[in-house]
C-alpha positions, 0 to 999 in steps of 0.5 A, a space after each residue: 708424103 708424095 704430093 702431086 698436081 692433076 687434072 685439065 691444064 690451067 684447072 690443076 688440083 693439089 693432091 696426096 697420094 695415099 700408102 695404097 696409092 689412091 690419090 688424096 684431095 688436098 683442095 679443102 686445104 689449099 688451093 694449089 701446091 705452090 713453094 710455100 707448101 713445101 717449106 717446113 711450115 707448110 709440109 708440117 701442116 700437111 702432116 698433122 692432117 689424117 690422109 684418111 679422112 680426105 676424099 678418093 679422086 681419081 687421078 687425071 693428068 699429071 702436071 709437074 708436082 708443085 707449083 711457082 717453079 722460080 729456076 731449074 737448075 741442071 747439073 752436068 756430068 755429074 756420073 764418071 761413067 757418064 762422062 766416060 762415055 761422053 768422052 769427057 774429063 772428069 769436072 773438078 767442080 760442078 758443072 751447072 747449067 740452066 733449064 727453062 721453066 718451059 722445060 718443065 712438064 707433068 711425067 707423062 707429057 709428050 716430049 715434042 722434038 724441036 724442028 730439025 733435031 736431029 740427036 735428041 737424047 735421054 737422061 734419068 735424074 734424080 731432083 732435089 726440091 728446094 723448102 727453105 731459102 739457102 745461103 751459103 749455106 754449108 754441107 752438113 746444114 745443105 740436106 735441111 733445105 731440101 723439100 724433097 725428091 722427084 724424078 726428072 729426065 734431062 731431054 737434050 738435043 745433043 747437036 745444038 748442045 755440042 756441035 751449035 758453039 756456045 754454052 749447053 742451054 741451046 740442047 737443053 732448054 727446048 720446051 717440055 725438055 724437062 719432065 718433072 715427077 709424077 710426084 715429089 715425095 718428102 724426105 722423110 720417106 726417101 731416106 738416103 738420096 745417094 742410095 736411089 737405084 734409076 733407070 731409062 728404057 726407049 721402046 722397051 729396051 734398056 739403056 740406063 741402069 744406074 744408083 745415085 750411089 755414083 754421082 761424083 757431087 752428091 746431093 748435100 754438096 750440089 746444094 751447098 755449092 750453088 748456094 754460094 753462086 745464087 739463092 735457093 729459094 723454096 720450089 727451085 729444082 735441081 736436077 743431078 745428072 745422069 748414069 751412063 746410057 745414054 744415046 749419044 755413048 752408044 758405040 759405034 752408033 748412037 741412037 737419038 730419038 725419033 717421032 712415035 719413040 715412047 720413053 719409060 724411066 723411074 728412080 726407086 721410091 720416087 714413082 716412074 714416067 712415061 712420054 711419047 716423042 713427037 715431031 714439032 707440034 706446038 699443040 702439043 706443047 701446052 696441053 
């Protein structure tokens, strides 16, 4: 299934999206896509339902796909031609950090710059919705918590995040830093998540092309090892890192984003997004 939230902001509705890419009302059924929707229990009842016999909508504006988003969790260099082109070691264990729940907005919302950026940047990813609580949980048992999948791109200013001292969370935690989707599809119809084809392009140009296939921490061992540091609870995010591409690896000179740069990003099976970059505009931020 690929679930997805539409429409006014405050006035989102649940929604499916069918196999000839019709959008589905969920609203008989529920009220909203929340985390307990994703749990087995709930994407269970969801497919016991005929999609057929549900109304055609049209599609409005994408929100993020669910819901009650309690962390989004964000994995760092996790690619070693990403950390290459960073000009940084290889991480021993994954490197984690956290992103704003601000952070987080619908695939196609604009991407407002923060006042004085400077070297904000893209990144592709791949995000693992958690549907069951986890624990301590092990590798071979990590992939029965996980929900589904969804695009997200990890926009990041990278001088607040490198050259401002301290942790990373300064780059990356500026709101709608995080778009999330369009939709979340199960993982019944992704099948293996470390065989996932990706990409990122700025103005029609081509930066990323990369595959999941070459993520030094896949996703059952991602899973497991935050379980050891703090519970994962149904509708979390993780967000994987990213392939090489990105702006700051660009030799001999990068290349960061600017007001009227328009972004378009995808991972196979998992849909595309595209936003707009525009200077600090707090209206913009929450519409």
């Amino acid at each position: 299934m690929k679930l997805l939230r539409h429409g006014p902001k405050g006035h989102e509705k649940p929604g499916l999206l069918d196999a000839q890419g019709q959008v589905r009302d969920l609203s008989a059924l529920m009220p909203d896509i929340t985390p307990m929707t994703l749990t087995p229990a709930g994407l269970a009842a969801l497919r016991s339902v005929d999609v057929s016999t549900l109304p055609v909508v049209p599609q409005g504006r994408l929100a993020v796909p669910w819901s009650g988003m309690g962390k989004f969790i964000a994995i760092g260099l996790n690619y070693a031609d990403h950390a290459a082109e960073s000009g940084m070691p290889i991480p021993k264990e994954p490197i984690v950090f956290m992103k704003t729940l601000e952070c987080a907005v619908g695939a196609n919302h604009p991407v407002v710059l923060p006042q004085g950026s400077v070297k904000s940047d893209w990144e592709v990813e791949l995000g693992i919705v958690i549907g069951s609580t986890a624990r301590y949980v092990s590798e071979a048992d990590a992939l029965e918590h996980v929900a589904g999948y969804c695009v997200v791109n990890d926009v990041s200013e990278r001088e607040y995040q490198l050259e401002r001292g301290g942790t990373w969370d300064k780059g990356k935690c500026c709101d709608t830093f995080g778009p999330v989707g369009p939709w979340m599809v199960t993982v019944d119809e992704v099948g293996d998540p470390q065989a996932l084809s990706m990409w990122l392009e700025v103005n029609g140009h081509r930066y990323q092309s990369g595959s999941t296939r070459t993520m030094i921490f896949g996703v059952a061992t991602l899973v497991s090892y935050l379980s050891r540091f703090m519970t994962l609870r149904p509708g979390d995010l993780i967000t994987t890192g990213t392939p090489p591409g990105v702006g700051l690896g660009i030799k001999p000179n990068p290349v960061f984003l600017k007001a009227g740069d328009v972004m378009r990003l995808g991972i196979e099976k998992l849909g595309e997004q595209q936003q707009t970059v525009h200077a600090w505009d707090p209206a913009l931020i929450d519409g």
